[in-house]
C-alpha positions in Angstrom: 6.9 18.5 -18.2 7.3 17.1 -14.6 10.9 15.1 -14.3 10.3 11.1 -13.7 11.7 9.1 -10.7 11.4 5.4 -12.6 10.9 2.8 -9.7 12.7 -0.4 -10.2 11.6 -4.0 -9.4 14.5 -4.4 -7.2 12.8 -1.3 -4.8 9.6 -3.1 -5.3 10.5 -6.5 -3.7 12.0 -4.5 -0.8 8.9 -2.3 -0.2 7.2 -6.0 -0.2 10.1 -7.9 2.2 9.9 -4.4 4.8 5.8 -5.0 4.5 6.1 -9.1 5.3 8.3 -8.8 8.3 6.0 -5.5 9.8 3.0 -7.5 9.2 3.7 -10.9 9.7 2.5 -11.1 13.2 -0.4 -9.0 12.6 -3.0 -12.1 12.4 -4.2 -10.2 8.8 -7.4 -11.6 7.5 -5.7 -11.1 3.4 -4.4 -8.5 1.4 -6.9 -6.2 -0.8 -4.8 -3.9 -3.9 -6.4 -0.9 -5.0 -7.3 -1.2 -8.7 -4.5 -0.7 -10.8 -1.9 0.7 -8.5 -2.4 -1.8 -5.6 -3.0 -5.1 -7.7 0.6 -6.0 -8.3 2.0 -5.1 -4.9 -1.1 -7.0 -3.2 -0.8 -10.2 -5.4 3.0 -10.1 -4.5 2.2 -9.8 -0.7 -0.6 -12.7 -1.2 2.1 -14.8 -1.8 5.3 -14.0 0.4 2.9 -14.1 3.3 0.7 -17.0 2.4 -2.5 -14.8 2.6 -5.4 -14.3 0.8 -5.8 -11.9 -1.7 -9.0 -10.5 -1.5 -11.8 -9.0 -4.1 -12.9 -6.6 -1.3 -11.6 -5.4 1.8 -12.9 -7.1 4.7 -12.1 -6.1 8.5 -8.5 -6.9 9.8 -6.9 -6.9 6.1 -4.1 -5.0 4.7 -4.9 -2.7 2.1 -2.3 -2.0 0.0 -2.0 1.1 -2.7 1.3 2.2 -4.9 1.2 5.7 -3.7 -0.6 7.7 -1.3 -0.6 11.2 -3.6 -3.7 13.4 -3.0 -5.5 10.4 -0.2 -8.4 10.5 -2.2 -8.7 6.7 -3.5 -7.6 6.0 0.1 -10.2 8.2 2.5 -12.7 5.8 1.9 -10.7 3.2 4.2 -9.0 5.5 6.4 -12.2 6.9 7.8 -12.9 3.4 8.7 -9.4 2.8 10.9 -9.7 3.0 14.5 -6.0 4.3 15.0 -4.6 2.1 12.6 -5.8 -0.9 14.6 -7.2 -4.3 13.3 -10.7 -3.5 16.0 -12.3 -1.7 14.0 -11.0 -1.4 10.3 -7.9 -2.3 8.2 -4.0 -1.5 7.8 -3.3 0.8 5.4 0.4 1.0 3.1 1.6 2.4 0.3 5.1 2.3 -1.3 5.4 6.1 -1.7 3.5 9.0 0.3 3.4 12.7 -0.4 3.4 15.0 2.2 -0.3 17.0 2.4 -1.8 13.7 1.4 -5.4 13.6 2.7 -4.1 9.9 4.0 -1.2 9.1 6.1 -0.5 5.6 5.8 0.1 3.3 8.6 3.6 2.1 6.8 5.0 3.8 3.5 8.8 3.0 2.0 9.3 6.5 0.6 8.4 10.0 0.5 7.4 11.2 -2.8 9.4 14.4 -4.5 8.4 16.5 -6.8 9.4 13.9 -9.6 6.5 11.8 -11.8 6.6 8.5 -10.0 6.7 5.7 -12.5 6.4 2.1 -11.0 7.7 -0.5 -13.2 3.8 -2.5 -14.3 3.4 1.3 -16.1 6.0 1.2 -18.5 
């Protein structure tokens, strides 16, 4: 069995403050969470920066995910990016990436190890 890295609240709220001051320029049209994963971290961004969290992603929104692991929820909305510019599609970020992904995120906090990640809405 694969060893667990447990992610606390505290490194949640500072993924979401590092997010707010990247972003908070960015003229975002709202915040869109990927089911499950994304939903807690995209509510929590709704409200720091006073943006609407949306059902669907719409062009010029941050989409937000929990982790970046194989890209495959993500390649979807990275194949409609224009260089990680507002233009053409969306900004992407994830609190945790792994390396070989089939998405890079435009931001991510951490690189994931070889641990389990377990983010604290799992437990």
């Amino acid at each position: 069995m694969a060893q667990k890295h447990y992610v606390t609240w505290d490194e949640v709220e500072q993924f979401i403050t590092d997010v707010v001051k990247r972003y908070e320029f960015a003229g975002l049209t709202g915040v869109y969470g990927i089911p499950r994963g994304g939903m807690c971290l995209a509510a929590r961004l709704s409200y720091k920066m006073d943006i609407p969290l949306l059902a669907a992603p719409f062009k010029g929104c941050l989409i937000v995910d929990d982790i970046s692991d194989t890209g495959e929820t993500l390649i979807h909305y990275a194949r409609n990016t224009s260089g990680g510019g507002v233009s053409k599609g969306y900004h992407i970020v994830t609190m945790y990436y792994r390396n070989g992904s089939l998405v890079e995120p435009e931001y991510y906090k951490y690189t994931k190890e070889e641990k389990w990640i377990v983010f604290p809405w799992e437990e």
